[in-house]
C-alpha positions as CSV (number, residue, x, y, z in Angstrom):
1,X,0.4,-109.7,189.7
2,X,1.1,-107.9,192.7
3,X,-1.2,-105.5,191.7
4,X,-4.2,-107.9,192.5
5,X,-3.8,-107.7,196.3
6,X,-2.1,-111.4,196.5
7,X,0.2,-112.8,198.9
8,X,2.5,-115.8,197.7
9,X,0.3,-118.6,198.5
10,X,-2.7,-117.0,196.4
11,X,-0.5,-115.9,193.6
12,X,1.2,-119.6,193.6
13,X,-2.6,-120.9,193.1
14,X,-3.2,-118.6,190.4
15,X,-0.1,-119.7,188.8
16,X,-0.8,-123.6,189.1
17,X,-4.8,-123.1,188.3
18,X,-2.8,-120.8,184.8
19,X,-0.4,-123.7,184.1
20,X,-3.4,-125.9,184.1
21,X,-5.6,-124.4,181.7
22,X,-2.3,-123.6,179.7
23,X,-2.0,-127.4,179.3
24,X,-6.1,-128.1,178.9
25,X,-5.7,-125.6,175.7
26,X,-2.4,-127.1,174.7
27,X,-4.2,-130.3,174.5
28,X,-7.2,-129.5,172.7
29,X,-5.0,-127.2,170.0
30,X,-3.3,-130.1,169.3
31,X,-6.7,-132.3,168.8
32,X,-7.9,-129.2,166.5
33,X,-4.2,-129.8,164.8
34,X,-4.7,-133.7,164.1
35,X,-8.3,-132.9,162.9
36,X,-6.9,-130.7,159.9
37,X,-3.8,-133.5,159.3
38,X,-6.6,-136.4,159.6
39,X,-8.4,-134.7,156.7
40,X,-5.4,-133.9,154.5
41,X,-4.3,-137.3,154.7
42,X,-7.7,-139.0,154.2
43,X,-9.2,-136.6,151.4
44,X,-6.0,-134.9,150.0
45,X,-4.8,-137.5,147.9
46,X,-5.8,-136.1,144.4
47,X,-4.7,-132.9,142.6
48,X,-8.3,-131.7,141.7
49,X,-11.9,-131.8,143.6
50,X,-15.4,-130.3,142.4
51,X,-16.9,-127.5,144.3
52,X,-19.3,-130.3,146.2
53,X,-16.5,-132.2,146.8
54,X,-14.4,-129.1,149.0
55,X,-17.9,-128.3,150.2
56,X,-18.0,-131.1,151.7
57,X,-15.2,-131.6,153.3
58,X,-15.5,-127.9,154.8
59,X,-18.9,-129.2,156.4
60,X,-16.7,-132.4,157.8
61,X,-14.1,-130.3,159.2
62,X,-16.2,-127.8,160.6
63,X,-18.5,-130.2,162.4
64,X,-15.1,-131.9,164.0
65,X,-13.9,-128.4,165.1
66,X,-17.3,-127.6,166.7
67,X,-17.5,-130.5,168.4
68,X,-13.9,-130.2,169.6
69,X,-14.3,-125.8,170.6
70,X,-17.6,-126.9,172.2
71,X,-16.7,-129.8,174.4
72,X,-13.4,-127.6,175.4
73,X,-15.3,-124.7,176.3
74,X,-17.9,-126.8,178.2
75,X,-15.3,-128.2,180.4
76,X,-13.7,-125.0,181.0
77,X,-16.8,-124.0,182.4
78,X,-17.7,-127.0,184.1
79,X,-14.1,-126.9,185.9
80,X,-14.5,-123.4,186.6
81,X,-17.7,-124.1,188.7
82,X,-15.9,-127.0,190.3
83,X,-12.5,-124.5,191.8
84,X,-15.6,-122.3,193.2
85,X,-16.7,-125.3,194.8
86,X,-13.8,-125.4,196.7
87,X,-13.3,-121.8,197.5
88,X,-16.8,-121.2,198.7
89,X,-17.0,-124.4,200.8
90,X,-13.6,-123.5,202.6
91,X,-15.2,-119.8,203.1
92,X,-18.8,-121.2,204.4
93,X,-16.5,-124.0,207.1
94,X,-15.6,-120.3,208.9
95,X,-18.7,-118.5,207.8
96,X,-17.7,-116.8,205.5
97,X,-19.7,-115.2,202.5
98,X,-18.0,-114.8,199.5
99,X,-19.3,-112.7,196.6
100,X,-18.2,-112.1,193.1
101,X,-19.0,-109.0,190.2
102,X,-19.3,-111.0,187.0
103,X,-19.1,-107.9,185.5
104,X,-14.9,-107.9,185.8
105,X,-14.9,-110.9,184.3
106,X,-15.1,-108.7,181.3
107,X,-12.7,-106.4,182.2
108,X,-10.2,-105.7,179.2
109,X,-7.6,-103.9,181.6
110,X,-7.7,-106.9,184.0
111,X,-7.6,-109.0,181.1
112,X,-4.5,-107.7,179.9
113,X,-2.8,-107.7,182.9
114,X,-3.0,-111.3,183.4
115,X,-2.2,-112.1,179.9
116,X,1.2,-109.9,180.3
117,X,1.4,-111.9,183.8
118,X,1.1,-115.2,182.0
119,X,3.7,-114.4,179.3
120,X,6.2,-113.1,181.6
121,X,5.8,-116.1,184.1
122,X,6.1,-118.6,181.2
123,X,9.1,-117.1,178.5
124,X,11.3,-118.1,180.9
125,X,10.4,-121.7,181.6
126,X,10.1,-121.0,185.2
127,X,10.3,-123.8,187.6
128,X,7.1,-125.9,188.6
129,X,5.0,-124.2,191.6
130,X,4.6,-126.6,194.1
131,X,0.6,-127.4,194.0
132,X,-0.9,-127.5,197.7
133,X,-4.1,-127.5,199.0
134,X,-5.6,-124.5,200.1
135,X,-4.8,-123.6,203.5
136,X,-7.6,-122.6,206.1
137,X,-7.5,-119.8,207.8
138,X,-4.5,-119.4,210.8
139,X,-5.3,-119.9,214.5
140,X,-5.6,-116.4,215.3
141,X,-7.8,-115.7,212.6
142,X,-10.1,-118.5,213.8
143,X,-10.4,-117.9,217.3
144,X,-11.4,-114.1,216.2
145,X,-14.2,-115.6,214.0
146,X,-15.5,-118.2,216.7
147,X,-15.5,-115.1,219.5
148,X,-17.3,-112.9,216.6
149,X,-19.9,-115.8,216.5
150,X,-20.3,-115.9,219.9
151,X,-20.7,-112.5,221.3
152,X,-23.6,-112.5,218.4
153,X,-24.5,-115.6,219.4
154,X,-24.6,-114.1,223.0
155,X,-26.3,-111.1,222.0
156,X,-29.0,-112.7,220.5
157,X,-29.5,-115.0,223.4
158,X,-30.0,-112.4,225.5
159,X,-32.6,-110.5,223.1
160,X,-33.9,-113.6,223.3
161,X,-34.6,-113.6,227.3
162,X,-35.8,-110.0,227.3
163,X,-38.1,-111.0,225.0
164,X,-39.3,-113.7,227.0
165,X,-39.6,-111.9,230.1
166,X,-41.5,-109.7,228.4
167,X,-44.1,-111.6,227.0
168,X,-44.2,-113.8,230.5
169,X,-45.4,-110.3,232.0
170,X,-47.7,-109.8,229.5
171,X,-49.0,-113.4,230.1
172,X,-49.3,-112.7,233.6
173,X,-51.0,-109.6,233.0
174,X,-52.9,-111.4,230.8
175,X,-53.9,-114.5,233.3
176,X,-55.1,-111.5,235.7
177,X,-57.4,-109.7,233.6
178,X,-58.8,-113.3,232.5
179,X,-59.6,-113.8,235.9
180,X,-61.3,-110.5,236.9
181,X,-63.4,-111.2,233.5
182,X,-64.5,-114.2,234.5
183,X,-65.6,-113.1,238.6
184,X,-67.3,-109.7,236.5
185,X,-69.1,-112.6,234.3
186,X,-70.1,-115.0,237.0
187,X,-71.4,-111.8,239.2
188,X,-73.3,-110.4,235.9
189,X,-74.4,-113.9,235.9
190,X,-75.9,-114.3,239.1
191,X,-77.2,-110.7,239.3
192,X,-79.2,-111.8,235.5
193,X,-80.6,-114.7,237.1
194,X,-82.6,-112.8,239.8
195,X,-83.7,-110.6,237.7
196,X,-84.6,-113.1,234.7
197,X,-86.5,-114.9,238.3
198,X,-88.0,-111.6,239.0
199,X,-89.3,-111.0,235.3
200,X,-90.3,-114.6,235.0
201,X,-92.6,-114.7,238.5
202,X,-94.4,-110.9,237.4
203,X,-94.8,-112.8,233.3
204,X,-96.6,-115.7,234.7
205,X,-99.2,-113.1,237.1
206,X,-99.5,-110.8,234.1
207,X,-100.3,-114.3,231.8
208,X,-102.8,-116.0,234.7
209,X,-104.6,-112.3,234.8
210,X,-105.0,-112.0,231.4
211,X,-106.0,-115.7,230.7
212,X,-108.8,-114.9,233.6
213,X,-110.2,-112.1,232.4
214,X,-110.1,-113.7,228.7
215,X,-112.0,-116.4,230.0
216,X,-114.4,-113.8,231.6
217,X,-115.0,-112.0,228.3
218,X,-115.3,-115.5,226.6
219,X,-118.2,-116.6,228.7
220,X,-119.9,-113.2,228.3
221,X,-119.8,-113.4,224.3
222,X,-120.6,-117.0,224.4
223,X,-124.0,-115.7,226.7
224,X,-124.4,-112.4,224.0
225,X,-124.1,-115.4,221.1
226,X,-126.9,-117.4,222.7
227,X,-129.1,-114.3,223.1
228,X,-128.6,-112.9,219.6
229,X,-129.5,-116.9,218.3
230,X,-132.3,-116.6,220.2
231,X,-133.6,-113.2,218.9
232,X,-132.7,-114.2,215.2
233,X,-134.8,-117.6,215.7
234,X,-137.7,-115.2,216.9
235,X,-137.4,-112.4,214.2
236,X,-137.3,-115.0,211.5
237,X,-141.1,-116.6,213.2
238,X,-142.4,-113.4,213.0
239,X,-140.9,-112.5,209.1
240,X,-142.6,-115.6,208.3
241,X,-145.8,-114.9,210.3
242,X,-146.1,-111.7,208.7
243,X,-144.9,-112.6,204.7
244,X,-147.9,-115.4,205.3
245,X,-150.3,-112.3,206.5
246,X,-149.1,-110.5,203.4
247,X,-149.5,-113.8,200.8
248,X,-153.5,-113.9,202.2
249,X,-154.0,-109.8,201.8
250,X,-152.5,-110.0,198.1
251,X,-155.1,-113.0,197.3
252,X,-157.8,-110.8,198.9
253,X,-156.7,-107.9,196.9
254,X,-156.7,-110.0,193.6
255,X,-160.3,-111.5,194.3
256,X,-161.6,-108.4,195.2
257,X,-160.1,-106.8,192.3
258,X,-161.2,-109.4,189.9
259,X,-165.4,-109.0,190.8
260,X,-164.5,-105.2,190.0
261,X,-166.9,-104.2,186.7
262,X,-163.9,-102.2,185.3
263,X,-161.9,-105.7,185.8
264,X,-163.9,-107.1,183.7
265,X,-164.4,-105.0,181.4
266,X,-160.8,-104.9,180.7
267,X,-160.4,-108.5,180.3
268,X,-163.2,-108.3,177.6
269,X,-161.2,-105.7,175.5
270,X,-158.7,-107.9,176.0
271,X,-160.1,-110.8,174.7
272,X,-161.3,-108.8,171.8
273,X,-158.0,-107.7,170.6
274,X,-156.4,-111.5,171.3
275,X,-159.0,-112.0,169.0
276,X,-158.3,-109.6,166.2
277,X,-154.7,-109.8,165.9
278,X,-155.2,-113.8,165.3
279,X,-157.6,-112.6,162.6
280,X,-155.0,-110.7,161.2
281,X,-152.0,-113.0,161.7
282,X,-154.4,-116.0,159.5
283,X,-155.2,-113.3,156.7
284,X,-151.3,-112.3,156.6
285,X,-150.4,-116.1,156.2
286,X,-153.1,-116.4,153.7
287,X,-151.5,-113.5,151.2
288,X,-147.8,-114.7,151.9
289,X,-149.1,-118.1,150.5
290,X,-150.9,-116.8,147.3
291,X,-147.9,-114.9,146.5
């Protein structure tokens, strides 16, 4: 066992932690044992059994034996997790980190060797292995750990204050350009209202000049509008005047047309057709209704 890098005490533990598990699988052999006996003397009592009957008792006996393997393989495991707990909270009281390759736990050469280990420790009925607790670390190896933590501790702490005087300069620096932004803003400020005073003052001439001469040009269209009314009223007199002038020249025309011989003579060939095409218009009617 020497071969695994252990001093006494650790090779004493692995001894005790062996002789446990030795006993654990003792134990549940011999349940496995009465399982087999508990069915020979229960269903072994006559010379011949049917094919259902041995079936049967195979299913019983393999049910037992399952439930036996499983529950002792579950409490292996279980108490495997439970000796970690130990290791690891010893390891984590100094700061420690341990770490572990599940891969070995596989390893056939590493499982041989501590089956020849366990063989050669037990044919001889050795003597019992005291059982102590695990011991911590010694003084020495403490007092190196708790200076380790504290230099880093140290080291960190003082990372710590350059990094805070660092960022108190750059808060200062900070601080002053907040101030010189704020004088440039009130100045920019103060320099915008005179010249927003300025703008507002030559707005308000511009506005009173141009609402002047709109008013001007407003009472000169509303003297153009009344003259133009004016001229329209007088136009549309004199239309009518002269439309009325024109009404009494047409009458005249007509009368004048009217005592005309060829006037007349045209209304009597007139008459004389009017006259003619009622003639024909009764003789038509009169061979549409002999027909």
């Amino acid at each position: 066992m020497g071969d695994f890098g252990f001093n006494e005490h650790h090779q004493n533990e692995v001894v005790n932690y062996m002789r446990f598990a030795r006993a654990k699988r003792t134990l549940r052999l011999k349940t496995i044992d009465s399982c087999f006996q508990d069915l020979k003397d229960s269903r072994l009592v006559e010379d011949t059994f049917t094919v259902d009957e041995v079936t049967e008792m195979l299913d019983g006996l393999q049910m037992v034996v399952r439930g036996e393997v499983d529950t002792e393989l579950l409490n292996m495991a279980h108490t495997n997790v439970l000796l970690l707990r130990q290791l690891f909270s010893q390891a984590e009281k100094f700061y420690l980190r341990l770490q572990s390759d599940i891969s070995e736990l596989e390893n056939r050469d590493l499982l041989e060797q501590v089956a020849e280990f366990e063989k050669a420790d037990f044919k001889s009925g050795s003597k019992e292995i005291n059982r102590p607790k695990l011991a911590p670390l010694n003084e020495g190896g403490v007092s190196e750990l708790l200076n380790k933590e504290i230099g880093r501790l140290q080291e960190e702490n003082d990372k710590l204050k350059a990094r805070l005087r660092t960022l108190e300069s750059q808060a200062t620096s900070a601080l002053d350009e907040r101030s010189k932004a704020e004088r440039a803003l009130k100045d920019l400020q103060v320099t915008q209202g005179e010249q927003q005073s300025q703008e507002i003052s030559s707005l308000e001439d511009t506005v009173a000049s141009l609402q002047a001469e709109f008013q001007k040009s407003l009472s000169a269209k509303e003297a153009s509008q009344r003259d133009l009314q004016e001229n329209l009223v007088s136009a549309k007199h004199d239309l009518l005047r002269v439309q009325d002038q024109l009404a009494l020249a047409e009458k005249e025309l007509d009368r004048k047309f009217q005592e005309t011989a060829a006037y007349r003579n045209m209304k009597e060939i007139l008459s004389k057709k009017n006259d003619q095409i009622k003639d024909l218009r009764r003789r038509l009617q009169k061979y549409e209704s002999d027909d």
